[in-house]
N, C-alpha and C positions, 0 to 999 in steps of 0.2 A: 437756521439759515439766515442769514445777515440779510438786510434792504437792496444789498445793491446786487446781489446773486438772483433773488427773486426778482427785480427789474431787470437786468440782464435775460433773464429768461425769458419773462413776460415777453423785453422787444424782440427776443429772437422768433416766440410764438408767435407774435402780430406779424412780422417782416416776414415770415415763412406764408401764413393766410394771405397776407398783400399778393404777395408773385405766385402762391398755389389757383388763385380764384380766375387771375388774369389769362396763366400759361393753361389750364384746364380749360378756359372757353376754347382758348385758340385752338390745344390742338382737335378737341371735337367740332371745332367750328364750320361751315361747309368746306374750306380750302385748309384746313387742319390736317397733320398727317394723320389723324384719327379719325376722318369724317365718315359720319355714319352714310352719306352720300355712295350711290354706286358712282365705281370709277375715279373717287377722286382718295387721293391721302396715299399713305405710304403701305399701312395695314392691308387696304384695295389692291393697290397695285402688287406688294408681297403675294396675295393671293391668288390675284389672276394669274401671276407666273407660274404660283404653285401647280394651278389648274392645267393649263398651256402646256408644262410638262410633262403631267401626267396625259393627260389626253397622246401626245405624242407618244408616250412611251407605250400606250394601249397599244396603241395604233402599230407601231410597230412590234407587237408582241403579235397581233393578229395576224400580221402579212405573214411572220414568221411560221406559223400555224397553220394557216391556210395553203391547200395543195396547190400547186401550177398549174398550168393550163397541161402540160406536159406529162405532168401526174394525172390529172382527169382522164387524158385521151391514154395514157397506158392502165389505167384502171379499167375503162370502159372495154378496150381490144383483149386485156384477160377475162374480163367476164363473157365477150362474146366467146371467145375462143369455147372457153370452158362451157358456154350453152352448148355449141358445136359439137364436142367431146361428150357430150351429155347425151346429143340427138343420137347421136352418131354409137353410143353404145347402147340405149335404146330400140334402134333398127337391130343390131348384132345381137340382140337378146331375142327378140322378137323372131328373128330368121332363124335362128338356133332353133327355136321352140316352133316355130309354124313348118 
């Protein structure tokens, strides 16, 4: 390997360490898009959006899920019904037999 290959190299490894040491503060810096900081950077904010979506999309998976008020009150009126139907063959058994 010739002197000026290995110097060409050298500078490129020094100039690479120059602008690597400077751009790595910055971006974990507090106002860095990497900042370990809640709330602040680009990574933060990526994330809370992630969250924000999700949350939403729970949320509406539940409602989905979840009866109506409409479905309550006709669940309730067949179960009375069928207590009714219940008593009501109960007595007709009972008078058969007494």
């Amino acid at each position: 390997m010739s002197a000026v290959a290995a110097r060409n190299g050298l500078c490129a490894l020094a100039l690479v360490l120059l602008l690597a040491v400077p751009l790595a503060g910055f971006a974990a810096g507090e106002r860095g898009p990497i900042s370990p900081q809640a709330g602040v950077g680009l990574i933060t904010g990526f994330v809370d959006q992630l969250k924000r979506e999700d949350d939403e999309t729970e949320l509406k998976e539940i409602a989905e899920r979840s009866p109506t008020r409409e479905d309550r009150e006709q669940a309730k009126e067949q179960a009375e019904q069928a207590q009714l139907e219940a008593a009501e063959a109960q007595e007709a058994s009972q008078a058969a037999a007494g």
